[in-house]
N, C-alpha and C positions, 0 to 999 in steps of 0.2 A: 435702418435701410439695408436691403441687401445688395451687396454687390456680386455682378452679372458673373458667373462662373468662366475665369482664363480660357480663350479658347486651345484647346492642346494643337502643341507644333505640328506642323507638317512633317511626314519623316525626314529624318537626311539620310542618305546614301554614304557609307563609307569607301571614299573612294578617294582619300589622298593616303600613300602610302605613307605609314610614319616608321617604320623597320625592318628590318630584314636579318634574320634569323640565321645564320650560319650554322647548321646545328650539330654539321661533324658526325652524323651518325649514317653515312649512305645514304640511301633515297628515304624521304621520309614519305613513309606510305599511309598514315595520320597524323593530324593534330587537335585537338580535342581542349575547351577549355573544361576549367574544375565548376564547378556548383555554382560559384559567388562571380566568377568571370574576371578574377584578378591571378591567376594562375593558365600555365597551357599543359599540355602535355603531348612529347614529338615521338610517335613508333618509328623505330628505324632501322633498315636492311640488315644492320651490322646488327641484329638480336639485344640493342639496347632500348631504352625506356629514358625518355628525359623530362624532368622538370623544367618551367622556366618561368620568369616574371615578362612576358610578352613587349610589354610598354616600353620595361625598361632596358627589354634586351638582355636580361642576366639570366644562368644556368644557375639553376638549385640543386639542382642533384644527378645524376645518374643512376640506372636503376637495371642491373646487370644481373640473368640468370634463366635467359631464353635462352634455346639452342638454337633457334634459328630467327630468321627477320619477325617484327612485333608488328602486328600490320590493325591490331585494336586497343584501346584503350579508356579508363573512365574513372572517375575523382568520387567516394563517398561524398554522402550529404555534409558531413562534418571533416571534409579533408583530414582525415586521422588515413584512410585508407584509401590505395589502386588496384583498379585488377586491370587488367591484359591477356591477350592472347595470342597467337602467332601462327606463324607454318610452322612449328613440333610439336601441334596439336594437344599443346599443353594451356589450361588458364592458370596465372597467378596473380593470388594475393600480396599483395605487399603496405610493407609500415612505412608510411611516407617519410615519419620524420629520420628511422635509422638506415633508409635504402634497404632494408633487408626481406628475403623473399620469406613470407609469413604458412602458407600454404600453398601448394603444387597438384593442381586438379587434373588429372589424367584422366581419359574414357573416351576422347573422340576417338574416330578413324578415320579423321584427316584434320586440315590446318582449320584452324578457329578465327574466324571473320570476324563476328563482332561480339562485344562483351558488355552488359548493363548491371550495374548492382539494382538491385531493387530500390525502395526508397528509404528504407532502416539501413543499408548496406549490409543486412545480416544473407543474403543471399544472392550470389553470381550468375548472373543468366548470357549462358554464350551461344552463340549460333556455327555451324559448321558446314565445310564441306562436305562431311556425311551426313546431309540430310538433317540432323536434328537438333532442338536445343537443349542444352542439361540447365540443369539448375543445381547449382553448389551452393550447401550451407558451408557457409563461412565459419560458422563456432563449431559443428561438430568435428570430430575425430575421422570420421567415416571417409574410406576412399572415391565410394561412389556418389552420383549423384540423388539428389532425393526427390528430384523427377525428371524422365525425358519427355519431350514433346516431341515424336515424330512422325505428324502428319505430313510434312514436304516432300514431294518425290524428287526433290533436288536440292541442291546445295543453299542454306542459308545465309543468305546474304547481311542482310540486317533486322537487328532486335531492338526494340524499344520497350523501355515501360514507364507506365504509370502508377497511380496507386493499387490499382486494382487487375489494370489490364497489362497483357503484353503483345505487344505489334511486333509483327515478324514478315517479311519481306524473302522472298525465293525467287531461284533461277528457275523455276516451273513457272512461273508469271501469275503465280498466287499471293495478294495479302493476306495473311493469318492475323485475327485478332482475337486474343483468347480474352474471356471477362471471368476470372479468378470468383468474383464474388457467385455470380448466375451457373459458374462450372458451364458456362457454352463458349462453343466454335465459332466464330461467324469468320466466312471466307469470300472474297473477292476477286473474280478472274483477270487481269489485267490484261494476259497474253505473252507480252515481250518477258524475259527475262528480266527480274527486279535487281536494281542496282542498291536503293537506299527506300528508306521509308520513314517517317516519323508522325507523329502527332502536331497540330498547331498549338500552337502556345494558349489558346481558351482551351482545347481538349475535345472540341466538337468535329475537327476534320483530320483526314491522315491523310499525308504529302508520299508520291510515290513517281519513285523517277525507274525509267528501263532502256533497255538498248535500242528503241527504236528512235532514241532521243527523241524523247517526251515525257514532260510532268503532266500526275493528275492530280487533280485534288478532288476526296473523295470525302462526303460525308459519315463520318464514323457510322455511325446509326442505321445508315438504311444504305449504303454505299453508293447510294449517287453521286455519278460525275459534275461535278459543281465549276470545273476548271482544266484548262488545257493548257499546257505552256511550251513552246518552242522558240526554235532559233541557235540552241546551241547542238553541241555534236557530241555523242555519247552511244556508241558504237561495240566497243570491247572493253573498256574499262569497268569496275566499279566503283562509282563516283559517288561523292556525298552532294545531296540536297536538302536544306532546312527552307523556315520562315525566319523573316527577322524579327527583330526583337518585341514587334507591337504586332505582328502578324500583318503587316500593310503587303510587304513585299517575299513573294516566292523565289529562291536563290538558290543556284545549282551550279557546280565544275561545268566544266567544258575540257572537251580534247585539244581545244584551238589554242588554247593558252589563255582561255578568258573566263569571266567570271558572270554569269548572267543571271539579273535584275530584272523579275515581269512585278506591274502591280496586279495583287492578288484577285482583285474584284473585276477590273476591265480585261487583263488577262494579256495587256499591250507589254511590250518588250521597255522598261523602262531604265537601263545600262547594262551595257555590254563591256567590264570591266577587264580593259588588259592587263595580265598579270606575267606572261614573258611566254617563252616561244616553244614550251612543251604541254606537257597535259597538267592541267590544275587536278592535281591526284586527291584531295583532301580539303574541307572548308571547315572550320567553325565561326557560330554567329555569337556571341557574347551575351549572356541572357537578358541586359537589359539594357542595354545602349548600343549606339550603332557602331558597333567593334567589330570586325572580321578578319579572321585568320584564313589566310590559304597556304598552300603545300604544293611545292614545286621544284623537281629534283632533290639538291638533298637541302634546301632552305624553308621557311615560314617566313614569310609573311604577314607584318600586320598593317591593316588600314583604319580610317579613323574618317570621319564628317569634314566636309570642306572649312568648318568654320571652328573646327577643334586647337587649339592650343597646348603642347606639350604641356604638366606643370614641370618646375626646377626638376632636372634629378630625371626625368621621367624623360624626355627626347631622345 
């Protein structure tokens, strides 16, 4: 006899706070978890790079050799390696376990927004305020980069990739989605100025947040608007927007101090989550449990399920 397949939980919402991150590095202007979601990493004002184990509240490392604030960051697939970027318009590589800066990628002509390894981590893709992304191998010797892409007539906001693609987000109110494999373009007019951009966790849609405060979600494929999300306020910041962990719910900063929850299908406003009295500058969503980090002023952040329990060690 078969027995009837568990029905899967209804999501939860992370929304009791279980720590708060002192991080000691000036404003933190990201937080970003690693691959596996048991690690964070804090960019901060003062030109530093922090490790930390989030749950438990501990620093692991600091990570010293920007010349100016570190406002991007991102964890190989195998946590052996980080890269970063900043306003001195430099990316670095670095060796997680010795703190030490491994490679120094120069060639913007301004600060460096956001930064993605590929998926081998043998390649660094950053986006900038000039207009374009490079693409840094990581093994070679070579100074320059071993491709730029610069179709944006404005400043690049944010970069994502996948296996094959790479999604890129601009202040000209264009998505860029390049397909590596097909060598095509395909672009989408949004309008407003792009803030963040990312892929859903199946790979079928891209989430894209802009200043007129408002999310869309957009069919990767044919760019159809599938979704509209408001209520929060996003204005002049660049602010991070993801899905959570099962793709149920669309999640984005706010300028109010709060953190906004719509379900993804109805498109309804489903928590409006306070998180204190400045702008939520930065969020990560934990890749596969309802874990979320936010960034505000110079602290993180972490919240967890109504129904979570610290284990020992771990409160």
């Amino acid at each position: 006899m078969a027995f009837p397949e568990p029905k899967p939980r209804p999501p939860e919402l992370p929304q009791k706070r279980l720590k708060t991150l002192d991080c000691g590095q000036g404003a933190v202007r990201a937080v970003r978890f690693n691959v596996d979601g048991n690690y964070c990493l804090t960019c901060g004002s003062d030109k530093t790079l922090k490790l930390w184990n989030p749950l438990r509240g501990t620093l692991l490392r600091t990570y010293s050799g920007h010349g100016y604030e570190v406002l991007d960051a991102a964890g190989s697939f195998d946590n052996s390696s980080l890269c970063s970027g900043g306003g001195d318009k430099a990316v670095v590589l670095w060796d997680v376990a010795s703190g030490q800066v491994v490679r120094k990628f120069r060639g913007h002509a301004g600060k460096v927004n956001t930064v993605q390894f590929n998926e081998e981590a043998t390649v660094i893709l950053s986006g900038s305020i000039d207009s374009s992304i490079r693409c840094w191998d990581c093994r070679s010797r070579r100074p320059e980069p071993v491709q730029t892409l610069d179709e944006a007539r404005d400043g690049v906001s944010s970069v994502k990739v996948s296996d094959h693609e790479v999604l890129a987000g601009s202040v000209d109110g264009r998505v860029r989605r390049y397909d590596l494999r097909m060598g095509q373009l395909f672009s989408d007019y949004v309008g407003s100025p792009i803030t963040c951009t990312c892929f859903s966790r199946d790979g079928q849609c891209t989430l894209v947040s802009s200043l007129d405060s408002t999310l869309r979600l957009l069919d990767k494929d044919t760019g159809e608007l599938l979704g509209e999300y408001k209520g929060h306020k996003n204005q002049e910041y660049k602010l991070d927007c993801c899905l959570s962990e099962r793709d149920t719910h669309v999640v984005s900063c706010s300028e109010d101090g709060k953190v906004f929850f719509w379900d993804l299908v109805e498109g309804a406003l489903a928590l409006a989550l306070p998180v204190g009295s400045g702008v939520v500058q930065s969020l990560a969503y934990h890749p596969t449990e309802p874990c979320l980090l936010t960034a505000m002023g110079g602290s993180v952040q972490c919240w967890r399920e109504e129904a979570y329990e610290a284990e020992d060690g771990a409160g």
